[in-house]
C-alpha positions as CSV (number, residue, x, y, z in Angstrom):
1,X,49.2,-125.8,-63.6
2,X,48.5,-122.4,-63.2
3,X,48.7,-122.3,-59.5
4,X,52.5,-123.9,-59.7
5,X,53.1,-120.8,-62.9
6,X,51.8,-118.5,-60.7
7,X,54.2,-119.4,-57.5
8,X,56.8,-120.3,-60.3
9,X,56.3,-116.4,-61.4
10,X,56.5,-115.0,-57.2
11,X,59.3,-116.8,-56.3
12,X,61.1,-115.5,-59.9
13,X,59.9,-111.9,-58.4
14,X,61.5,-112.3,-54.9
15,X,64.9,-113.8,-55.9
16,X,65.3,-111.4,-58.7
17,X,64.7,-108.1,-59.3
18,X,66.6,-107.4,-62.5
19,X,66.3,-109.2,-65.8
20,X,69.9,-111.4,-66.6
21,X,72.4,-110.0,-68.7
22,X,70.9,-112.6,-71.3
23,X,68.1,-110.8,-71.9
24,X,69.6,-107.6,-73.0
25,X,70.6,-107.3,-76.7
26,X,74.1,-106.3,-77.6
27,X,72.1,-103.4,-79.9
28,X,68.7,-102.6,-80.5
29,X,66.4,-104.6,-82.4
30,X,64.0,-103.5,-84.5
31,X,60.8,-104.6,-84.4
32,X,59.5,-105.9,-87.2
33,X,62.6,-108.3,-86.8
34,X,61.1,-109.3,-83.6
35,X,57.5,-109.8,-85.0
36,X,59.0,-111.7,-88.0
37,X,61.2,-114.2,-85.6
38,X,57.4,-114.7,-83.3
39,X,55.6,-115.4,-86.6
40,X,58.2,-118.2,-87.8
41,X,58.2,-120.0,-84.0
42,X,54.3,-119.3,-83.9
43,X,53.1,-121.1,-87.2
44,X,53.1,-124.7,-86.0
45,X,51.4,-123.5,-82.8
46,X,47.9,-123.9,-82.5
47,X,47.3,-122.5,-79.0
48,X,49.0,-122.5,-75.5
49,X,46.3,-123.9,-73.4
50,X,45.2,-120.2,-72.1
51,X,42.9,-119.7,-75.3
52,X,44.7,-117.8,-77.3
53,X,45.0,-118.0,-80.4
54,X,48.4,-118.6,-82.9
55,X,49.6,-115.7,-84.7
56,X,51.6,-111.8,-83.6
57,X,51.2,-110.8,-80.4
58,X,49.4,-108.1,-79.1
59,X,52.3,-105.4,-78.9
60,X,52.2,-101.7,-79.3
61,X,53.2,-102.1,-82.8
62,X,50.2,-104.2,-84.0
63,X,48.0,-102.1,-81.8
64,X,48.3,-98.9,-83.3
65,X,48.4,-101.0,-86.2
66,X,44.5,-101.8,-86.1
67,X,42.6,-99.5,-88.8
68,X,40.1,-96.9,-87.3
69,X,36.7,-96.0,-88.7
70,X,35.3,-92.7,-87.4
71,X,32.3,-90.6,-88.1
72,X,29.7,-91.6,-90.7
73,X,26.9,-89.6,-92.3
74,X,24.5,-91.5,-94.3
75,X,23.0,-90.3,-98.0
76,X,19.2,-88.7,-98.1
77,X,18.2,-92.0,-99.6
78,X,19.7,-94.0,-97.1
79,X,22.1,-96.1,-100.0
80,X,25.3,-94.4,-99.6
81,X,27.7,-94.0,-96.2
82,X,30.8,-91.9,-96.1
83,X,33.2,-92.7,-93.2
84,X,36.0,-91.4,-91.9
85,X,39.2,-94.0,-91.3
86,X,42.4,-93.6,-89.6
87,X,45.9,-95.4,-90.4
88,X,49.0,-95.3,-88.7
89,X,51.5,-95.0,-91.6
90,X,55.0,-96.9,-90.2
91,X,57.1,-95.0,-92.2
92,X,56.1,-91.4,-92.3
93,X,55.4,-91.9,-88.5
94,X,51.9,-90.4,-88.8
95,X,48.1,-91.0,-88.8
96,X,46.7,-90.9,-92.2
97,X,42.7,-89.6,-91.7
98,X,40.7,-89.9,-94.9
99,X,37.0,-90.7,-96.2
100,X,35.6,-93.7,-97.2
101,X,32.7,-94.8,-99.6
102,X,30.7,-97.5,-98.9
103,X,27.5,-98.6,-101.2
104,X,24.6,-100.3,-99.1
105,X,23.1,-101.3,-102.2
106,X,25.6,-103.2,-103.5
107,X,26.3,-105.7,-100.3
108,X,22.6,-105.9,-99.7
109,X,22.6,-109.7,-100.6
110,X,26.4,-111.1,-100.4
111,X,26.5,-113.0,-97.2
112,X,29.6,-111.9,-94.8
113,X,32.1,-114.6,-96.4
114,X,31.8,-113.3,-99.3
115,X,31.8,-109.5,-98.2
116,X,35.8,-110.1,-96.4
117,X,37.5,-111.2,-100.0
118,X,35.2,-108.7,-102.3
119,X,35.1,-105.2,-101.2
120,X,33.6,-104.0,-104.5
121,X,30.7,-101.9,-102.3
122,X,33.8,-99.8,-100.7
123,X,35.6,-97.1,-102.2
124,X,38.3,-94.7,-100.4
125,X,37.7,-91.2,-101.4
126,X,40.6,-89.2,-100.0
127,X,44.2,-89.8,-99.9
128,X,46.9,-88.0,-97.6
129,X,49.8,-89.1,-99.2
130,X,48.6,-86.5,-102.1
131,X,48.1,-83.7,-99.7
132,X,50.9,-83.9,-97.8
133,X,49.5,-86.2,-95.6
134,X,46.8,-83.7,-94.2
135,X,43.4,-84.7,-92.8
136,X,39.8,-85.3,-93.6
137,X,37.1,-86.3,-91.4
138,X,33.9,-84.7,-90.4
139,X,31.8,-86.0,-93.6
140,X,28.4,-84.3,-94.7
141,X,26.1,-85.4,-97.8
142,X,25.1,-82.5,-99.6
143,X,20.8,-82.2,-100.3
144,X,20.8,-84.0,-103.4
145,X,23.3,-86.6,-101.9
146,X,25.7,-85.9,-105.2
147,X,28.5,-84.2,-103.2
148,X,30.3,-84.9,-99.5
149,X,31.4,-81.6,-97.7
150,X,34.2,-82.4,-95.4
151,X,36.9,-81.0,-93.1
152,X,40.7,-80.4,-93.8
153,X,43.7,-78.3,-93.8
154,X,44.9,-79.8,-96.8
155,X,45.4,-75.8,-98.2
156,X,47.1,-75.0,-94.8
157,X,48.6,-77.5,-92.6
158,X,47.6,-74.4,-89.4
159,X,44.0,-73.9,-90.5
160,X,40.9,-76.6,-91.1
161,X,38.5,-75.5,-93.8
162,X,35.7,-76.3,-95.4
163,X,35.5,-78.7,-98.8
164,X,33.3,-80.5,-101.2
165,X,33.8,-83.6,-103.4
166,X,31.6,-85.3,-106.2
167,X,31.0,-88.6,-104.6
168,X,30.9,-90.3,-108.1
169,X,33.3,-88.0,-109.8
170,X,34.8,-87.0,-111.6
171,X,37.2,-84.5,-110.0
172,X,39.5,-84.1,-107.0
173,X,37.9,-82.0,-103.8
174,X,37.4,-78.6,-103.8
175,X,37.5,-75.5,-101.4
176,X,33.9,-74.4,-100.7
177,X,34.6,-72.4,-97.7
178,X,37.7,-70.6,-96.5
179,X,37.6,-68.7,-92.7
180,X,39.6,-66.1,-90.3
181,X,40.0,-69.1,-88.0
182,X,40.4,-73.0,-88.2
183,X,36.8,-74.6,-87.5
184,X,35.7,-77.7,-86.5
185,X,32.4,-80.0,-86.1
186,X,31.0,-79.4,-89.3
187,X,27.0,-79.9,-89.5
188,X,25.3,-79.6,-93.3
189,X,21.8,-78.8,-92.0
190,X,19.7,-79.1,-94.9
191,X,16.6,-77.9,-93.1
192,X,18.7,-74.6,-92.5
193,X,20.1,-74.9,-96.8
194,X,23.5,-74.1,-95.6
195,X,25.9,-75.4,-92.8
196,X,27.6,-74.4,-89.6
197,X,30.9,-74.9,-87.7
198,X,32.5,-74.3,-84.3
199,X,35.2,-72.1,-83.6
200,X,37.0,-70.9,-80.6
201,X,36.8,-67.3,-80.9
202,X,36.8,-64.2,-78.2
203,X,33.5,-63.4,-78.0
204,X,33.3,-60.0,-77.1
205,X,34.8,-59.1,-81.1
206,X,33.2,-56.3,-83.0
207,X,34.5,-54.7,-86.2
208,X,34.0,-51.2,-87.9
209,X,32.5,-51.1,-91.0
210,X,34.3,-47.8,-92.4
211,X,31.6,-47.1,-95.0
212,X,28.6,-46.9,-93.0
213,X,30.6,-46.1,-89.8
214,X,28.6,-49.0,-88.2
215,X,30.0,-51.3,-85.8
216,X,29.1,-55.0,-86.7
217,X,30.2,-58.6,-84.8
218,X,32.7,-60.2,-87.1
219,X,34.3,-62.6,-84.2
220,X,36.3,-64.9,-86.3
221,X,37.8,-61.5,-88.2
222,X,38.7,-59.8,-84.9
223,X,40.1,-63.1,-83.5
224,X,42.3,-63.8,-86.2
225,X,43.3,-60.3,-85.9
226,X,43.9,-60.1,-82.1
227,X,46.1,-64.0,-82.2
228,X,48.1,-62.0,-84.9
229,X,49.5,-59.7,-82.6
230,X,49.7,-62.3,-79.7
231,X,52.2,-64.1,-82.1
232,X,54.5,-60.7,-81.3
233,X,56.6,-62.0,-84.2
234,X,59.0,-58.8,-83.5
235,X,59.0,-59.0,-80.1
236,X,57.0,-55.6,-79.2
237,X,55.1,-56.9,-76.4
238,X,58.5,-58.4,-74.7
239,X,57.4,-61.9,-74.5
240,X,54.6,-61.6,-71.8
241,X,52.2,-64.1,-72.1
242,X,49.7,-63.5,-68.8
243,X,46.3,-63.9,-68.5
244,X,44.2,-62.5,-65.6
245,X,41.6,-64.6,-63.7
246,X,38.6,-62.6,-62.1
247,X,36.3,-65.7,-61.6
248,X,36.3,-69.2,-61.5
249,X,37.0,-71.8,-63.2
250,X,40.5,-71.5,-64.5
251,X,40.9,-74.8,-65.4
252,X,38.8,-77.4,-67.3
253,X,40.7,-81.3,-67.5
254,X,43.9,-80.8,-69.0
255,X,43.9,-77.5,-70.3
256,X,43.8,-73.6,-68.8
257,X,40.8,-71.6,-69.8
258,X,41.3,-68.6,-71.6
259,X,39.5,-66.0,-72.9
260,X,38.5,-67.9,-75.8
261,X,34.8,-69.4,-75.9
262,X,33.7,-71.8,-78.8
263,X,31.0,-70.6,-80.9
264,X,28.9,-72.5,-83.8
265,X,28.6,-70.2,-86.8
266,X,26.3,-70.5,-89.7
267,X,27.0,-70.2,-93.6
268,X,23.8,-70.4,-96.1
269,X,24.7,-72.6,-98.7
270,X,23.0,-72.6,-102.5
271,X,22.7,-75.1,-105.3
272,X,24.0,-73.6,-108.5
273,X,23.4,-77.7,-110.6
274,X,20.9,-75.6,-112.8
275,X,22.6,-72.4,-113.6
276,X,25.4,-70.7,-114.9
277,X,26.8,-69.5,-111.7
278,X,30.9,-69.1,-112.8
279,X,32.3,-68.8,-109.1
280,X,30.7,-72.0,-107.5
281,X,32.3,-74.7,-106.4
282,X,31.2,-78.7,-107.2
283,X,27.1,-77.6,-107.8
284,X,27.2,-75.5,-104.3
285,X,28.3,-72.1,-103.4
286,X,28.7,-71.1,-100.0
287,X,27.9,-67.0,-99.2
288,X,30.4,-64.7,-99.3
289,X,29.1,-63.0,-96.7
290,X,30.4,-62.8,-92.9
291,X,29.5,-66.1,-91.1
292,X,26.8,-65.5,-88.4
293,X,28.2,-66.7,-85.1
294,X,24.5,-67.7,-83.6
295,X,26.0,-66.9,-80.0
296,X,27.0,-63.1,-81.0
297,X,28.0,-61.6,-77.9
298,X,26.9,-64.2,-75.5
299,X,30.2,-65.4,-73.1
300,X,29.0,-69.4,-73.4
301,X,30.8,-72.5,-75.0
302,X,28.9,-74.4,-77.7
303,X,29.8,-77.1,-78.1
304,X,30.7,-77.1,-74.2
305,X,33.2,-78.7,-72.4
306,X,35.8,-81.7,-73.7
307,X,33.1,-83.6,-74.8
308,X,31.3,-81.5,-76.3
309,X,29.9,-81.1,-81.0
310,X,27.7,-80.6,-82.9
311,X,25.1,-83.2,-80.9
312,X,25.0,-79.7,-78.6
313,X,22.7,-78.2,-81.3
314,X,20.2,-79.3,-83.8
315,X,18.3,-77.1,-86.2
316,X,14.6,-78.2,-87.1
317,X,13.0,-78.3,-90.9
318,X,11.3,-75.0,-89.8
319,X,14.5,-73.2,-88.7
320,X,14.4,-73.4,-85.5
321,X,17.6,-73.7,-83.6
322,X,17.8,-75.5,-79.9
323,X,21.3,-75.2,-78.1
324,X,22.8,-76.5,-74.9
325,X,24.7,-74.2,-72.9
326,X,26.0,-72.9,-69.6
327,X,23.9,-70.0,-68.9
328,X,26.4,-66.9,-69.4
329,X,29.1,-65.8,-66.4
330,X,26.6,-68.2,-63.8
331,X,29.0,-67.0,-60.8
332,X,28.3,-71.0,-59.8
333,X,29.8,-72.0,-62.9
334,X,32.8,-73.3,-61.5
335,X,31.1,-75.9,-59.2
336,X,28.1,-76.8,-61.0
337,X,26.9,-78.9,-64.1
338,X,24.2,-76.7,-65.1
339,X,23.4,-76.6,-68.6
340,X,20.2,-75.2,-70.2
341,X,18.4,-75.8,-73.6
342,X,17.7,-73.0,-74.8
343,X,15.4,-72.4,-78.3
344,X,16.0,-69.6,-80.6
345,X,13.2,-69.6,-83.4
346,X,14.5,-69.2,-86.8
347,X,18.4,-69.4,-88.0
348,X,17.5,-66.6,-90.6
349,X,16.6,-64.1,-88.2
350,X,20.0,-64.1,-86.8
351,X,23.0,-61.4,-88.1
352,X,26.0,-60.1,-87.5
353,X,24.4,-56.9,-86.2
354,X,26.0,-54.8,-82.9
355,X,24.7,-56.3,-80.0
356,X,23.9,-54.2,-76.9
357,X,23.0,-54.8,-72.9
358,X,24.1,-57.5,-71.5
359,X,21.1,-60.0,-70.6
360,X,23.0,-62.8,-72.5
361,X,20.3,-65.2,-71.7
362,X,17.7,-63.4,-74.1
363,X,20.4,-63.6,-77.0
364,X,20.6,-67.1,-76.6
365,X,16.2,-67.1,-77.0
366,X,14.3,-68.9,-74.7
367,X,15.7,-71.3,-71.9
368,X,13.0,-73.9,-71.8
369,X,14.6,-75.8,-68.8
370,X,14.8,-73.2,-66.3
371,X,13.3,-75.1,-63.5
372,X,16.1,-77.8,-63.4
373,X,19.6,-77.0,-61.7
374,X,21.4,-79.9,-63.1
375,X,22.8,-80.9,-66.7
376,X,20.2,-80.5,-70.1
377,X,22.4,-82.1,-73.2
378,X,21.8,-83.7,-76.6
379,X,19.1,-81.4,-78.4
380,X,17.6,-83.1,-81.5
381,X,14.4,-81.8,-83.3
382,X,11.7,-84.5,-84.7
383,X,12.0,-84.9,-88.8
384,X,8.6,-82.7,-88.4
385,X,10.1,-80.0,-86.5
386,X,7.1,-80.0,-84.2
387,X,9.1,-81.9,-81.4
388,X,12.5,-81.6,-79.5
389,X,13.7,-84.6,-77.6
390,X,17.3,-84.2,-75.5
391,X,18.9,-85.7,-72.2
392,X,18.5,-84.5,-68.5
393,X,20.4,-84.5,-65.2
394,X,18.3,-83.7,-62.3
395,X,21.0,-82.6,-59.7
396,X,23.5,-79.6,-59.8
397,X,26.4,-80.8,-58.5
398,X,26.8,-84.6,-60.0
399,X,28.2,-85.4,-63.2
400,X,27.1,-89.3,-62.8
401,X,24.0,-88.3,-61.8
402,X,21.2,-90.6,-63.5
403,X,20.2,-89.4,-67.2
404,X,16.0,-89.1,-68.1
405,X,14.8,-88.4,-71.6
406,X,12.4,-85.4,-71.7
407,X,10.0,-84.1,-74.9
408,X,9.0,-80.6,-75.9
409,X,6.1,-79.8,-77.7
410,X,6.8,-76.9,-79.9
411,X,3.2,-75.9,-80.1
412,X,1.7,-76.3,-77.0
413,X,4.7,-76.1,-75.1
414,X,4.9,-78.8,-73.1
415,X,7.5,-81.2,-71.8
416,X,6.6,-84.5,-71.0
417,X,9.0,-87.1,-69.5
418,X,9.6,-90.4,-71.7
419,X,12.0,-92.2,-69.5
420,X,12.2,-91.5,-65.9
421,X,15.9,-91.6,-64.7
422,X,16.7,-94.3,-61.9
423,X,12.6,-94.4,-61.8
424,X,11.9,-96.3,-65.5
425,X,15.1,-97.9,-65.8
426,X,18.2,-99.0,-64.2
427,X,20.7,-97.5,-67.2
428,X,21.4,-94.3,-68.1
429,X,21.0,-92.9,-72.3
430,X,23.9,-91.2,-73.3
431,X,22.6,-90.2,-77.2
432,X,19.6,-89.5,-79.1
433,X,18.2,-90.6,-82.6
434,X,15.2,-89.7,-84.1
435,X,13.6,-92.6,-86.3
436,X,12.5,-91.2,-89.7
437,X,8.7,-91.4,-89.2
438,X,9.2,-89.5,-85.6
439,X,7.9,-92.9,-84.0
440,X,10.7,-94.1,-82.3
441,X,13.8,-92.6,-80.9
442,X,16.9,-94.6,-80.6
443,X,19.7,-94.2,-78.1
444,X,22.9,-95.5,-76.9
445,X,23.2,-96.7,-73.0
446,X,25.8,-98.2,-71.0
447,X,24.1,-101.7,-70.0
448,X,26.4,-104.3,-67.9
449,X,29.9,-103.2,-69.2
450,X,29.0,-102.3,-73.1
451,X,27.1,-99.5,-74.8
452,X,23.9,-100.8,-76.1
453,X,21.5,-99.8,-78.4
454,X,18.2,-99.2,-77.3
455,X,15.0,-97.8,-78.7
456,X,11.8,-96.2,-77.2
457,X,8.1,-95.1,-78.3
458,X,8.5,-91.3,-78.9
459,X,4.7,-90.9,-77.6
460,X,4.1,-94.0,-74.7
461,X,7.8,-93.9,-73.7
462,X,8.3,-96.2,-71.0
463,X,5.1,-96.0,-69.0
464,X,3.8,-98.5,-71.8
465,X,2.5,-102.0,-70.6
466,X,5.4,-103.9,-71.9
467,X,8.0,-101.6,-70.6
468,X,8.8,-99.0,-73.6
469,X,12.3,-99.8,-73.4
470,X,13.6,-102.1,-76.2
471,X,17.9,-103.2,-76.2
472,X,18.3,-103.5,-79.6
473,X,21.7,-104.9,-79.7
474,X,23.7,-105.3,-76.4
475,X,26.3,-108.1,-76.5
476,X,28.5,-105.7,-78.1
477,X,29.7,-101.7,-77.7
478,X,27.7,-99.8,-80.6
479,X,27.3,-96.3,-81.8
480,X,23.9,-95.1,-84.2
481,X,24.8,-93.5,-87.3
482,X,21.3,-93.4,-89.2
483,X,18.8,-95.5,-91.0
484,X,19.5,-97.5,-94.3
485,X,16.8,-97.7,-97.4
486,X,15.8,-100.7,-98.0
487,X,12.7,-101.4,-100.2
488,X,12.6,-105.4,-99.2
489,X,10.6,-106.6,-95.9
490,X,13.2,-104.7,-93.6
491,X,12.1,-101.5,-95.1
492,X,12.2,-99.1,-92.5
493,X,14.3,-101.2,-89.8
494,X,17.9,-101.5,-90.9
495,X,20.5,-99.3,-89.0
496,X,23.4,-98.1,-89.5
497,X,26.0,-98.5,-86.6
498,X,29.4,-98.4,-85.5
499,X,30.2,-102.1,-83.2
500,X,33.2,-102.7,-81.1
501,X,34.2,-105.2,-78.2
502,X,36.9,-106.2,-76.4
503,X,38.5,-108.5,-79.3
504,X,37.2,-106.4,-82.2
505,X,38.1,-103.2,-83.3
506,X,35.3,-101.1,-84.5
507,X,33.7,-102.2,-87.5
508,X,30.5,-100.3,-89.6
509,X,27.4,-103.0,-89.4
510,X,23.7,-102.7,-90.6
511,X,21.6,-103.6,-87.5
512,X,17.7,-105.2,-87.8
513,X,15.7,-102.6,-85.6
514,X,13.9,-105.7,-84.3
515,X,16.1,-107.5,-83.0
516,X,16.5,-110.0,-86.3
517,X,20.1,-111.1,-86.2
518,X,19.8,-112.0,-89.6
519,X,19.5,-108.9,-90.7
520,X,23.2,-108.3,-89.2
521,X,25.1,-107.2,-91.6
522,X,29.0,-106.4,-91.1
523,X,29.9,-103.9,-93.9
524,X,33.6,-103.1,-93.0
525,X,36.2,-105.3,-92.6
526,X,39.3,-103.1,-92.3
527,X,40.2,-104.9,-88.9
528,X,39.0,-109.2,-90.0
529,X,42.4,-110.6,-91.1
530,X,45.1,-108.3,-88.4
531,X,42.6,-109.4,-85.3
532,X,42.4,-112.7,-87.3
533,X,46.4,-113.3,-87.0
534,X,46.4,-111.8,-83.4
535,X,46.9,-113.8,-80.4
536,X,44.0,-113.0,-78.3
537,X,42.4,-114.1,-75.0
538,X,39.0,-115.9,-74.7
539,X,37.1,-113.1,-72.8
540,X,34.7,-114.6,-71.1
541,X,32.0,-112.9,-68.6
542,X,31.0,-114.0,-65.4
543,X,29.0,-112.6,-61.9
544,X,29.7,-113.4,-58.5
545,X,27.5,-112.7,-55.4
546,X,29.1,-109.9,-53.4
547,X,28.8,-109.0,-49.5
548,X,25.8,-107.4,-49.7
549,X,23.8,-109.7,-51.8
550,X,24.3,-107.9,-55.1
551,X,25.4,-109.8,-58.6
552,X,29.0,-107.9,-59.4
553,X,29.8,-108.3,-62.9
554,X,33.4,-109.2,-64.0
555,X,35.4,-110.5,-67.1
């Protein structure tokens, strides 16, 4: 049968090549009059003998239809999870991007029936269609877990902000933290008591302090200041808009460089629950002072590149701050994928003092990869501070190149290797989790066609007898978030996790550690009944021995 459809299907292709006039409407039709006429003839189908199943087809409309979760930061107890989700919104024509509350607690024991007709343990948080439909995503627990600090230009559609809500109420969110410049990749470090962002700023900007006469590095101030006058609103500067390349590169993916560079910047943040402080927002206030741009004066990008956020720095319990960057102005920069990690050792030492000379790599403290060429990523301090585990390229020049996993000890600084790349294992890691005893670290890989999760001894690594290296769960596409409490015999073990494949959408589950798929646990189902009434495909996979002996993988 499908050899005659398919010669059915070439001989339809060489005898015509338009479609008849039969096929074109009179007028257009609008879609949802289409979908409803396919739903009527489809309801006493029950399949078409290719597997797929009765319902809507899979057209652009039901596509960008599908509900999308985003980031989600986990509660210091481990019982609450704040997500971000994104809906299309038919009739205003736009994606609506708000927060989402889920209680672990309270699906703990409903079994996943149960869990798709009650959703009791979810709560949404934001709404656009209050704000005029303005954003929120990037969601942080505060300390005490009480509050969520989050971004959104919700105050001005041009500029992204910081805010705070009470994650039981009551109350609507609040500004905590207003800046020259939009920011982005918002990071509550609670080891640092305050948080940081990233903003693309020029970073050669430096202010007069008129009082003192002292000069200072303000360089969200002075680039807010110098974009105003690039606006030219009166037309002073004629309407020239040229930019002058001395060095390479000029272009990075789909965008020219210019003489911005991204910079994280750091706000201390206080608790005012037990005092009478008037001016602070939700139970926190955020410093009124200038933020301190942790890069002051350096030219590098952090978070670099189009991939690049706050997994591009980490900040331990002790204060210590670890980076990844490009060392400054490399004159190679343009052809290599050199990135360094580079440790600065307290967040409270740096200001917004004038910064003099230009040895940019001792501003950025000291480069403890120096003797490789190729690409250091994915910083992340131990819970104890006294380690820093991240990711490492040997080669200069290869952005495939195969991806180790390498240890520093703070205290008798030393870096030992826990996964040897291409050596230890044929996959490569592509993130880094640190378990919450420092035991184990957990990290995503791309294993036969889908990102698994993975876990290794933080100590042994993979040099241990039964081969160190542990796929958690690999039938399906998943992303770590952070561990859940749990006080029952999976204390310690259940994850939270982001899981996709090719005919689900991406869902939030709670993952066994161990392996136990009966500790799966799917806690969203924004996606259940749409993919449910979808017709879809059986995918099924399948290897094949190729010329030169090798198993090829296909679906």
């Amino acid at each position: 049968e499908i050899e005659s459809l398919e010669i059915s299907n070439m001989n339809n292709l060489n005898t015509r090549r338009s479609p008849p006039r039969g096929w074109l409407p009179s007028r257009p039709v609008p879609l949802r009059e289409v979908l409803q006429k396919d739903e009527e003839s489809t309801k006493a189908k029950e399949g078409n003998g290719f597997g797929l199943s009765s319902g809507f087809p899979l057209d652009t409309e039901r596509l960008i239809g599908m509900t999308r979760i985003g980031q989600a930061s986990l509660s210091p107890d481990g019982n609450l999870a704040v997500f971000g989700v994104k809906k299309y919104d038919f009739d205003e024509k736009k994606m609506d991007e708000q927060l989402w509350l889920a209680d672990l607690n309270q699906m703990a024991d409903p079994r996943d029936s149960e869990l798709r007709s009650s959703v009791t343990h979810l709560r949404q948080l934001t709404s656009g269609s209050q704000h005029g439909w303005t954003s929120a995503n990037s969601p942080n627990f505060s300390p005490c877990g009480n509050f969520i600090a989050f971004l959104s230009n919700r105050n001005n559609h041009k500029k992204t902000c910081v805010w705070i809500l009470p994650v039981r109420g009551p109350g609507e969110a609040t500004l905590l933290k207003e800046f020259p410049v939009s920011v982005g990749d918002l990071d509550w470090s609670h080891e640092a008591k305050g948080i940081i962002v990233s903003a693309s700023v020029y970073a050669d900007g430096t202010s007069k302090d008129h009082i003192n006469e002292n000069l200072y590095y303000d360089t969200m101030e002075t680039t807010a200041a110098r974009d105003k006058v690039l606006e030219d609103p009166e037309g002073k500067l004629g309407g020239l808009n040229a930019v002058l390349f001395k060095r390479l590169p000029m272009r990075e993916w789909d965008r020219w460089i210019d003489a911005k560079m991204v910079h994280p910047f750091f706000v201390p943040v206080t608790s005012t629950v037990n005092n009478s402080d008037l001016n602070a927002v939700a139970g926190y206030r955020a410093d009124d002072t200038r933020p301190v741009d942790l890069l002051q004066g350096v030219p590098t990008a952090v978070p670099c590149g189009a991939f690049g956020g706050s997994e591009d720095w980490s900040v331990s319990k002790n204060g210590a701050i670890a980076i990844s960057a490009r060392p400054p102005l490399a004159p190679d920069e343009a052809w290599t994928t050199n990135r360094h990690i580079y440790l600065m050792k307290n967040i409270s030492s740096k200001t917004s003092e004038e910064v003099t000379g230009e040895n940019f790599e001792e501003l950025l403290g000291e480069c403890i990869t120096k003797g490789n060429p190729g690409y250091d990523t994915n910083p992340v301090f131990s819970p104890d501070g006294k380690r820093l585990a991240w990711l490492t390229m040997k080669s200069p020049t290869y952005e495939s190149d195969a991806v180790g996993i390498l240890v520093y000890d703070l205290e008798t600084q030393v870096t030992s290797t826990l996964l040897e790349a291409e050596t230890d294992w044929d996959y490569s890691p592509n993130s880094l989790t640190w378990s919450e005893d420092g035991k184990t670290l957990f990290f995503t890989a791309d294993v036969r066609s889908r990102q698994a999760l993975c876990s290794i001894d933080s100590t042994l690594g993979a040099k241990q007898p039964n081969g160190g290296i542990r796929i958690l769960k690999g039938d399906q596409s998943t992303f770590l978030h952070g561990e859940v409490a749990n006080s029952g015999s999976r204390a310690g073990h259940l994850l939270l996790a982001s899981v996709q494949s090719l005919t689900m959408p991406t869902e939030l589950f709670v993952i066994d550690s161990r392996g136990d798929e009966t500790g799966l646990r799917q806690v969203t189902h924004f996606n259940t009944q749409r993919v449910a009434d979808t017709k879809l495909g059986q995918v099924k996979e399948f290897t094949y021995r190729g010329e030169k002996g090798d198993d090829v993988q296909s679906w």
